[in-house]
N, C-alpha and C positions, 0 to 999 in steps of 0.2 A: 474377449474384450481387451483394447491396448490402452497403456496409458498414453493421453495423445502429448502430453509434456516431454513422457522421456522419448516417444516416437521420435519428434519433432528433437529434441536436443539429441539424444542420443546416435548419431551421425557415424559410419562406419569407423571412421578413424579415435572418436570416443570408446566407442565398444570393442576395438583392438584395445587400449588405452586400461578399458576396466578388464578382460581377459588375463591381460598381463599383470595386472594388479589383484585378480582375483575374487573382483565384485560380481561380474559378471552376469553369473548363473544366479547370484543371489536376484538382482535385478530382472533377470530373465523368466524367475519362476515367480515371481509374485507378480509380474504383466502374464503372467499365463494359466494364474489361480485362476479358481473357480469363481466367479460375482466379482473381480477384480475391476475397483473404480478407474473407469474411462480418465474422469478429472476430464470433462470438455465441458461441464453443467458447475457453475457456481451455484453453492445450495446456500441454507442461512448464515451457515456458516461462516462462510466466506462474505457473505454482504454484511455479514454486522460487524465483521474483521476489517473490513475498508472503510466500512461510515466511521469508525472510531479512529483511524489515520488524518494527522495532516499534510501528511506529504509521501511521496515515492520516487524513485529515482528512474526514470523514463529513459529505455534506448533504442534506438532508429540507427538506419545504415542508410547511408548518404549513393547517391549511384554512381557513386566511385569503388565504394566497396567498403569504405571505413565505419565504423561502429563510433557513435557519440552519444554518452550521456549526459546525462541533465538531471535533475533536483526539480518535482515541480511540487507548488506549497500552496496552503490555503487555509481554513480552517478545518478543523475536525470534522469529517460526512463531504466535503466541498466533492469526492470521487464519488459517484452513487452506480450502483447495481441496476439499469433496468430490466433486466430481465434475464433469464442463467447467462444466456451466451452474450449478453453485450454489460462493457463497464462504460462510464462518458463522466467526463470532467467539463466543470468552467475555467478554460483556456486562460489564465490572465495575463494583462500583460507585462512584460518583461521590455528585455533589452533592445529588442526589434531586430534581432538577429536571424530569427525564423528558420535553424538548421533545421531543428524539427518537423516543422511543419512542410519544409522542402525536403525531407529527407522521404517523410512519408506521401509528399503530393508524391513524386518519380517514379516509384514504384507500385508494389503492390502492399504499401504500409505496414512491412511487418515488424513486428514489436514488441519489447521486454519490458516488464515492469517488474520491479522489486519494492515490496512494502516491507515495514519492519519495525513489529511494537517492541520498544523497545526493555521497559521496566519487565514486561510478561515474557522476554527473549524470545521473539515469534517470528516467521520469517513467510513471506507468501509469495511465489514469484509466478509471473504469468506471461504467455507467448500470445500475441492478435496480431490481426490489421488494423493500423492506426488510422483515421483519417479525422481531417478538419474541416470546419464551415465555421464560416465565416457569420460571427452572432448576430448582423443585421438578416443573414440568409438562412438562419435555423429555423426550424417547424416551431410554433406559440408553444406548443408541446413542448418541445424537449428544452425550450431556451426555459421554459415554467419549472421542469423538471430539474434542471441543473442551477436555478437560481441560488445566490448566495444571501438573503437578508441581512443589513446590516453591514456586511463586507466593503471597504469602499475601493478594492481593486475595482479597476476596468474591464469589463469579458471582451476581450476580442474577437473568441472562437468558441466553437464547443468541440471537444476531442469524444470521437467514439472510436471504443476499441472491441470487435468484431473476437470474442475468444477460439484462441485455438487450444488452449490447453494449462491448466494451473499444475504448481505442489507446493507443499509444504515443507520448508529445510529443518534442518535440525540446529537447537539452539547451540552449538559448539560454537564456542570464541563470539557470541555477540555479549558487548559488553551492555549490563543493566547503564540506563542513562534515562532521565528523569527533565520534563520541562517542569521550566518555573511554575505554570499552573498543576502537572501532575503531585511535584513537590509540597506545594499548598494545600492540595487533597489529602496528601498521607500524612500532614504534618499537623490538620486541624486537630483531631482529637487530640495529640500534645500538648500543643497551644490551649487550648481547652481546660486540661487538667493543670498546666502550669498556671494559669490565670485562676481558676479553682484555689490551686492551693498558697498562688496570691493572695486571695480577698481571706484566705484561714489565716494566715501567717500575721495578715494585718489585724483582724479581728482579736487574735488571741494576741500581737502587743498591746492593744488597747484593753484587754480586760486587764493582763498584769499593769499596765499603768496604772488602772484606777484600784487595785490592791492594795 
């Protein structure tokens, strides 16, 4: 069983690259262990690692040859898991520039995603076929499936990505970073006790007042 991530990355002129650097064999023997993970099935893992993202940074190759990323954003879960092998997003709209979605009509949509929680330093990167429709021309299904309630972006499309193969990086050099709402979270119980020991502080000038 092969890992189909480093299959698919791992490209002759890489694996010269890690030889000479010495990674190599290390890489070589644990794609040739014994029950050594495929990584081609997203398990729960991985789908509760994406519902709790709001965003990932999406790349397409244009059919020219060039590689372009992008930032796509929404709220927390807006990327959902249907099922191991496919991920689908609510498309929203943007700048109307549609490199993307031209990058992946032209070919055969293939495509990198990188997610990345940031406070728990996690990193999840994934190889598909990207393709788009068009949200008047989606199945009741799947447009019900990737609804956002509440959201008031526009869906233009729905993105399905066709997996060819996930990993997991290692948290070296990502730096902890915190949104305003996560900061709120870690910051209640604080808040909490500083207010607590507000209403004590007040309490006990008012007993010595009346001493």
């Amino acid at each position: 069983m092969t890992n189909r991530y480093h299959e698919t990355a791992f490209t002759p002129a890489v694996r010269r690259l890690q030889e000479r650097a010495g990674s190599r064999d290390g890489y070589a023997s644990r794609a040739g262990a014994s029950g050594a993970d495929a990584r081609d099935r997203l398990t729960a893992r991985e789908a509760q690692f994406i519902a709790e993202r709001d965003g990932f940074f999406l790349a397409t190759v244009s059919e020219t040859g060039w590689p372009y990323v992008q930032f796509r954003g929404g709220p927390p879960g807006f990327a959902r898991v249907l099922d191991e092998r496919t991920l689908a997003w609510a498309d929203f709209r943007g700048n109307q520039q549609f490199v993307s979605v031209g990058n992946a009509s032209a070919g055969d949509g293939r495509a990198a995603l990188i997610l990345v929680d940031y406070p728990g330093r996690r990193r999840l990167k994934l190889f598909g076929h990207l393709s788009f429709t068009d949200a008047a021309d989606a199945s009741p299904d799947l447009a019900a499936r990737l609804s956002v309630p509440g959201y008031r972006a526009k869906v233009d499309r729905a993105a399905v990505l066709r997996l060819e193969g996930f990993d997991w990086n290692c948290p070296q050099h990502i730096a902890q970073r915190f949104t305003l709402d996560e900061l709120g979270d870690a910051l209640a119980p604080l808040r909490a006790r500083m207010a607590a020991l507000e209403g004590e502080n007040r309490a006990l000038k008012e007993r010595l007042g009346e001493s």
